[in-house]
N, C-alpha and C positions, 0 to 999 in steps of 0.2 A: 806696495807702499812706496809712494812716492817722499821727497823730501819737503815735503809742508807738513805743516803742524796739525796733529788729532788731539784738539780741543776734547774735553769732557762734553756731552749730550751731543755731538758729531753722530750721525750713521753714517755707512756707507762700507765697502768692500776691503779700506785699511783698516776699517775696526774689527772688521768680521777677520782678520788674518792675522792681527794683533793678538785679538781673542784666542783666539789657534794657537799661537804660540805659547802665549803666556800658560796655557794649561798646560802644554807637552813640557812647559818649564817648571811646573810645578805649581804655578801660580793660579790656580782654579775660577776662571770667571765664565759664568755663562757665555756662551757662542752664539749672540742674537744681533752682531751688526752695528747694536748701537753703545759707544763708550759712556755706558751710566755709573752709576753711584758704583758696581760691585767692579765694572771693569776698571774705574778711577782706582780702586782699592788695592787691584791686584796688580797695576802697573803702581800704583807706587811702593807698596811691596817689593817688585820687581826691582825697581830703583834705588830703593834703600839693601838692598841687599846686593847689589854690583855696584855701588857706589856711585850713582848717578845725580844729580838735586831732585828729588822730592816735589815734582808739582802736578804727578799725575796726568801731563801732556807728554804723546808719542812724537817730538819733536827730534831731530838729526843724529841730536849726542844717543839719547837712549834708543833712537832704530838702530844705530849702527851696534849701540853695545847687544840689545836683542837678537839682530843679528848673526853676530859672534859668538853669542851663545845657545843660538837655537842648532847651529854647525861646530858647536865642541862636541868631541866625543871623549869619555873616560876609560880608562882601560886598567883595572885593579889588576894587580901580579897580589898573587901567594907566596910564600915563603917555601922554599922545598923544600 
């Protein structure tokens, strides 16, 4: 994914890795290449919940926040 903008109804190989992520993030959108109605949904989803603006474009600010969070890892401790 390069730093241009993935438009809604856009195919092509940034949506199809978009798609990728957003599932591994919890964000569950079909994996078919092209950013339609459900992959709109689940990036804005995504958005509204890292605190990104809401317009359902994979534009600069929300690759980079994606990201960042597709490379966090959590690490739960127990109490002993």
């Amino acid at each position: 994914m390069g730093g241009a903008v993935l438009e809604p109804n856009m195919s092509g190989p940034a949506a199809l890795e978009m798609q990728k992520i957003l599932t591994r993030l919890g964000f569950p959108t079909p994996v078919a290449g092209t950013h339609d109605g459900q992959s709109v949904k689940a990036l804005t989803a995504f958005q509204e919940a890292y605190g990104v603006a809401q317009n359902g474009r994979l534009g600069p600010t929300t690759l980079g926040v994606l990201r960042r969070a597709q490379n966090c890892s959590v690490t739960y401790l127990t109490a002993a």
